[in-house]
C-alpha positions in Angstrom: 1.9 -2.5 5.6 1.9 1.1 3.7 -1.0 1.5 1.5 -1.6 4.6 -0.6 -1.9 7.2 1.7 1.2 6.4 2.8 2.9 5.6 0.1 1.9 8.6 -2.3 3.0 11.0 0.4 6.8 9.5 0.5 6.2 9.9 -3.6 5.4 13.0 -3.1 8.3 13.9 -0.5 11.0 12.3 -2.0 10.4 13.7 -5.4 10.6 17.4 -3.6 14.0 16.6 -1.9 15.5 14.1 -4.7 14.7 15.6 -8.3 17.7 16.6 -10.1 20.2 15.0 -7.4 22.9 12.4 -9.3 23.3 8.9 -8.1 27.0 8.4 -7.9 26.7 4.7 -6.0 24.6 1.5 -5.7 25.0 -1.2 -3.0 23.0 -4.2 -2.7 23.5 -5.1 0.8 20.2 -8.3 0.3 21.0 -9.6 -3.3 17.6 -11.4 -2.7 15.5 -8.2 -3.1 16.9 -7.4 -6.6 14.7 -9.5 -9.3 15.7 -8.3 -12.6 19.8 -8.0 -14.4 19.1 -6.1 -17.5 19.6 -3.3 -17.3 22.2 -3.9 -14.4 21.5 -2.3 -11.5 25.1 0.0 -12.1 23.8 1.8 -15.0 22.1 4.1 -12.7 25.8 5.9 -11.6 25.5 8.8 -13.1 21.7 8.9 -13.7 20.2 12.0 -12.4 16.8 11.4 -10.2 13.5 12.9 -11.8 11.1 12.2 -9.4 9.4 9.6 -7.3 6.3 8.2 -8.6 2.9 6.0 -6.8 1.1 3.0 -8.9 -1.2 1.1 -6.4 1.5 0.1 -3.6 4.9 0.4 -5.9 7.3 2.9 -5.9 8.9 3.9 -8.9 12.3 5.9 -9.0 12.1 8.0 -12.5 16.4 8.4 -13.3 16.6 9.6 -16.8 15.3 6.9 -18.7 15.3 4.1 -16.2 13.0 3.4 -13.4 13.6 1.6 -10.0 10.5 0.0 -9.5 10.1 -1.0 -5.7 7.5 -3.2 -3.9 7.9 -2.6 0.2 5.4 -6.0 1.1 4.8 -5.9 4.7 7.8 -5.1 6.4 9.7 -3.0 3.7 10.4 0.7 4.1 12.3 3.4 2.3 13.8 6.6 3.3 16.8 8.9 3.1 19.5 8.7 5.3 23.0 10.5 5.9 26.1 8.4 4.6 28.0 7.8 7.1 30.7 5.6 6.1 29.4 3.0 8.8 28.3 -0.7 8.1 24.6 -0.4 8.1 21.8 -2.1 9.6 21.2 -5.4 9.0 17.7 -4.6 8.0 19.4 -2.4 5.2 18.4 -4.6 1.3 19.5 -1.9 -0.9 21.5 1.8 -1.0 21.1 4.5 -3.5 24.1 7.0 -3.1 23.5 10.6 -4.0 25.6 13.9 -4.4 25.7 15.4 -1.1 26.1 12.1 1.2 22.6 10.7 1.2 21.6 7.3 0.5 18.0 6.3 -0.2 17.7 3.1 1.7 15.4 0.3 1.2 14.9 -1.6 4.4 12.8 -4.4 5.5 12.6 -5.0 9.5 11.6 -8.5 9.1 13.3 -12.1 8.7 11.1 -12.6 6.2 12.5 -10.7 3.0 9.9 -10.6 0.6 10.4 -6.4 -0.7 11.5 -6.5 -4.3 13.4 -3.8 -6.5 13.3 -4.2 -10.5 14.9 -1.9 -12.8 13.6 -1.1 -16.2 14.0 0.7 -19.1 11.2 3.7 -18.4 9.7 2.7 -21.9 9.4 -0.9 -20.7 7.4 -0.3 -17.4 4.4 -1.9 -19.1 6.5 -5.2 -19.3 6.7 -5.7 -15.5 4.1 -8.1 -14.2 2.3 -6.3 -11.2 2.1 -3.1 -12.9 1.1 -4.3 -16.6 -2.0 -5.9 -14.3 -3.1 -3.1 -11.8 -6.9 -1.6 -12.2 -7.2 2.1 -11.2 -6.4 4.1 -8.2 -10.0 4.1 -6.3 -9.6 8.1 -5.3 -12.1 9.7 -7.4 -13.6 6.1 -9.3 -17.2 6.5 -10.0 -19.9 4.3 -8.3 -20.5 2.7 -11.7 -16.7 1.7 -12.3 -16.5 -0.1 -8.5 -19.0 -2.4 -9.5 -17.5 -2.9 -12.7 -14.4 -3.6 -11.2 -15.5 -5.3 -7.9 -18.2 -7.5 -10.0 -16.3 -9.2 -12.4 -15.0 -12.0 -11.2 -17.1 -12.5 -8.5 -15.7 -12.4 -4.9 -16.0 -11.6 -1.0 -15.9 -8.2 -0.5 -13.0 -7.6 2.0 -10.7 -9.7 -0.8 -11.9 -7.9 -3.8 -10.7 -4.5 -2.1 -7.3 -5.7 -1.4 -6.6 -7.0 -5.4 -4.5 -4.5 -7.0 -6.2 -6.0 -10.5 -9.2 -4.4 -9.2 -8.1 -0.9 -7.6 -4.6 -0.3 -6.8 -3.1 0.7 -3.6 -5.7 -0.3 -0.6 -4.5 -3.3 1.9 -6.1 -4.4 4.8 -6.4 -1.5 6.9 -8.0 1.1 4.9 -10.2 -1.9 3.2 -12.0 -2.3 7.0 -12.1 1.5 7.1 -13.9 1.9 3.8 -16.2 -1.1 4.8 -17.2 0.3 7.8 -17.9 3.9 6.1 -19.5 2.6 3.8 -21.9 0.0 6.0 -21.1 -3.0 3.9 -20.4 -6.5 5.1 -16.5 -7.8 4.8 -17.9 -11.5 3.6 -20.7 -10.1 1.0 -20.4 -11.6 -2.4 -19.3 -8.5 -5.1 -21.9 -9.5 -7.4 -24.8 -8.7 -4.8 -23.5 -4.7 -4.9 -26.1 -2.5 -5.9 -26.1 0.6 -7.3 -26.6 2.1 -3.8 -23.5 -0.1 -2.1 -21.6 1.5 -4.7 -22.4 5.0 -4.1 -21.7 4.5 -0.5 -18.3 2.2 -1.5 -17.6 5.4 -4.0 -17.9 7.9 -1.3 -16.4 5.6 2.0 -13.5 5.4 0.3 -13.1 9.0 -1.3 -13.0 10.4 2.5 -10.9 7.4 4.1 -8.5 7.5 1.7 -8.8 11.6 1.1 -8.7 12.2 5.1 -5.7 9.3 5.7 -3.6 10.9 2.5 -3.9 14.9 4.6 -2.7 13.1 7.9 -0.1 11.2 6.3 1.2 14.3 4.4 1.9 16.2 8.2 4.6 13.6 8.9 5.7 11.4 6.3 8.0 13.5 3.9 11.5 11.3 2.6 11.4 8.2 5.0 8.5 5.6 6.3 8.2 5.5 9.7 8.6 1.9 10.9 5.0 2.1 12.1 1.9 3.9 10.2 0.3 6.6 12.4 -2.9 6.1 11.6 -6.1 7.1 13.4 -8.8 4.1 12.4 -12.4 3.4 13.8 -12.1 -0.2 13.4 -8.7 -1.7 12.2 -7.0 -2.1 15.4 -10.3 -2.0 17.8 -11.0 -5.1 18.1 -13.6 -5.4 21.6 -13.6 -1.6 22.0 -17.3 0.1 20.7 -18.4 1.3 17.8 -17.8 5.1 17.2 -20.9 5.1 15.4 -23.4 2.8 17.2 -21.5 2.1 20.6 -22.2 -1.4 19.7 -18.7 -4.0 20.4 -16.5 -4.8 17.5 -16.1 -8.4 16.5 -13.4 -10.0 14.5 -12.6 -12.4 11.9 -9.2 -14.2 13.0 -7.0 -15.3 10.4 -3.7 -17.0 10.4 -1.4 -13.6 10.4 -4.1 -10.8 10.8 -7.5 -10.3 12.0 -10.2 -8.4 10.2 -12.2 -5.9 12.4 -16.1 -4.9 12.0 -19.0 -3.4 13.8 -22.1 -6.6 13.8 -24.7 -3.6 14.1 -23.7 -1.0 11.2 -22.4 -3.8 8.8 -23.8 -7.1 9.4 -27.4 -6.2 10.4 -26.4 -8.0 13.9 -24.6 -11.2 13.0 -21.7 -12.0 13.6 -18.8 -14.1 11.4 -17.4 -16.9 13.5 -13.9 -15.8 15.0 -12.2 -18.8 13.1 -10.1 -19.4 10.1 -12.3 -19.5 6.9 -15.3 -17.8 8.8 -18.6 -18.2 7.7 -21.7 -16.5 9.3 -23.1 -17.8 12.7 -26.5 -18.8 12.2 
């Protein structure tokens, strides 16, 4: 799944190569992925792009006074391609055409569709329901603010990260990164974080996020790669040792993922049973 590094260096790219270009066309190949009518998706002919935008994992496509808002999920992607007359791929949802013969495509290499597209009056951005509800980005968010945000409701640690109502644009990868940086245990109860967790939450996720948003920049410019090259410590290590301690990383299996940990730097030397809804071994 893109997460902010990721996502915020496609922003970033596609506003370079896009601002100022016209839309001249829209195709919905997937009429599933479009979830709003009014505005109608057509009044964008003619529209000239103003820039590509980040909030927590959405996209949002700034055309003179309406914005695409766009929700990739797990599978979905976005990118700039040559128009080439052809039928596309069936993995092709949606097609912006622009002067010059590019499209920006939305595509989603799954069965299951689940990317979304809504388009909005820019004014009325605060009306949509995921955005209206997202807490802050957590690059630069004081110690004092994560537990603030983290604290209230109480939760389980690994969870909390991934709420975009809490911070905005972390999923499952970079939320076992920051753990591990930090030392903190995936299963801890928020409302046990002291003011030391924080400061090591604060600054774990300031260098994850801050290193992963430099590597992402070198190769992600208009298009998400099918796969994130990402260099992890623990997402994705499952068995190999710890970089830190040497000691072997256990798991947490759940239905469609797994969550990765080192027992030594995080859990003080338990380990979570390897089982859905996972609870510490006594």
């Amino acid at each position: 799944m893109p997460e902010l590094p990721e996502l915020q260096a496609v922003a970033e790219g596609l506003t370079t190569a896009l601002a100022g270009i016209e839309i001249v066309g829209v195709t919905v190949d997937s009429p599933a992925v479009l979830t709003s009518a009014d505005p109608p998706l057509e009044a964008l002919v003619g529209r000239h792009i103003r820039g590509v935008e980040r909030r927590g994992k959405h996209l949002l496509v700034d055309a003179d006074g309406l914005t695409l808002v766009v929700h990739l999920m797990s599978a979905g992607r976005i990118g700039l391609a040559e128009r080439t007359g052809r039928r596309p791929s069936r993995w092709v949802s949606l097609r912006l055409h622009l002067a010059g013969d590019l499209d920006l495509r939305l595509r989603e290499r799954s069965t299951r569709r689940r990317a979304r597209v809504t388009l909005l009056r820019s004014d009325r951005l605060d009306t949509h329901p995921h955005l209206a509800r997202l807490g802050p980005d957590p690059m630069g968010l004081a110690p004092e603010v994560w537990r603030e945000r983290l604290a209230t409701p109480p939760g389980v640690l690994h969870t909390a990260l991934r709420q975009g109502r809490r911070v905005a644009g972390i999923g499952r990868c970079y939320a076992s990164e920051i753990m591990w940086a930090a030392r903190l245990a995936p299963l801890m109860r928020t409302a046990s974080l002291d003011d030391a967790s924080c400061e090591r939450l604060a600054a774990a996720a300031d260098l994850v996020l801050g290193r992963a948003l430099e590597r992402a920049r070198t190769h992600i410019t208009t298009d998400l790669p099918d796969r994130e090259k990402r260099l992890t410590v623990v997402h994705g290590h499952y068995g190999e040792p710890c970089v830190r301690c040497g000691s072997v990383l256990a798991r947490i299996g759940f239905n469609d993922y797994e969550l990765v940990y080192c027992p030594q730097c995080q859990t003080n030397g338990r380990r979570y049973a390897d089982r859905h809804m996972s609870r510490l071994l006594r």
